[in-house]
N, C-alpha and C positions, 0 to 999 in steps of 0.2 A: 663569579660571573658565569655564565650561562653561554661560551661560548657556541654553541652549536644555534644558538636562535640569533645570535649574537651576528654570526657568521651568514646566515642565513640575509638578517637586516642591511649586511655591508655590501654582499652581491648586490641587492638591489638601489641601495645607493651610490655602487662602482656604475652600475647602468646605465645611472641618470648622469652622474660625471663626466662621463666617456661615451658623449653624442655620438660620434662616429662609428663605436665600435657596435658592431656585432653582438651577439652574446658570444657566437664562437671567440672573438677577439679577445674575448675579454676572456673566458675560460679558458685561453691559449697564456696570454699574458701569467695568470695566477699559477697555471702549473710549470709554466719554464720557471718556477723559486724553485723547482724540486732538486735536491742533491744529485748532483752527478756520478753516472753507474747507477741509479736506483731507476727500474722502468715505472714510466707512469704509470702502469696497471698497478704493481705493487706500493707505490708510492700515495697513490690514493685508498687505497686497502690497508694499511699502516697508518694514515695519518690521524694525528689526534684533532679533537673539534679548536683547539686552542692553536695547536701548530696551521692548522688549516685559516684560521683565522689571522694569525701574522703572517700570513703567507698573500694573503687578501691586503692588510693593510702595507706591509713591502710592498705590493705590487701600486697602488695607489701613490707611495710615496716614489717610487722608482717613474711612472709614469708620469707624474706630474714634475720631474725633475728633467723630465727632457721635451716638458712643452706639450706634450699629448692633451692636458684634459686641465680645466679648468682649477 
């Protein structure tokens, strides 16, 4: 799998999901997955296209598990 075009497709499908959000919202949402103690600078500098991409689908299943988005 091709996670990086992969990942690319989901942002814009989280988009359409998440009427309300922002893109900030939504780029805020996906990086609060990031491990704690690791800064987001480094954390996005590190991350792999695969990790990146269940980080995108967590955040989609966490959000719609508290009523956020469709």
């Amino acid at each position: 799998m091709n996670y990086r075009s992969a990942g690319i497709s989901e942002i814009k499908k989280v988009s359409d999901e998440f009427e309300d959000y922002r893109l900030g919202q939504i780029l805020y949402a996906i990086t609060n997955r990031k491990p704690d103690g690791v800064t987001l600078k480094v954390w996005l500098f590190n991350i792999s296209d695969e990790d990146l991409y269940t980080a995108i689908e967590r955040t989609k299943l966490i959000e719609k598990d508290h009523g956020i988005i469709k």
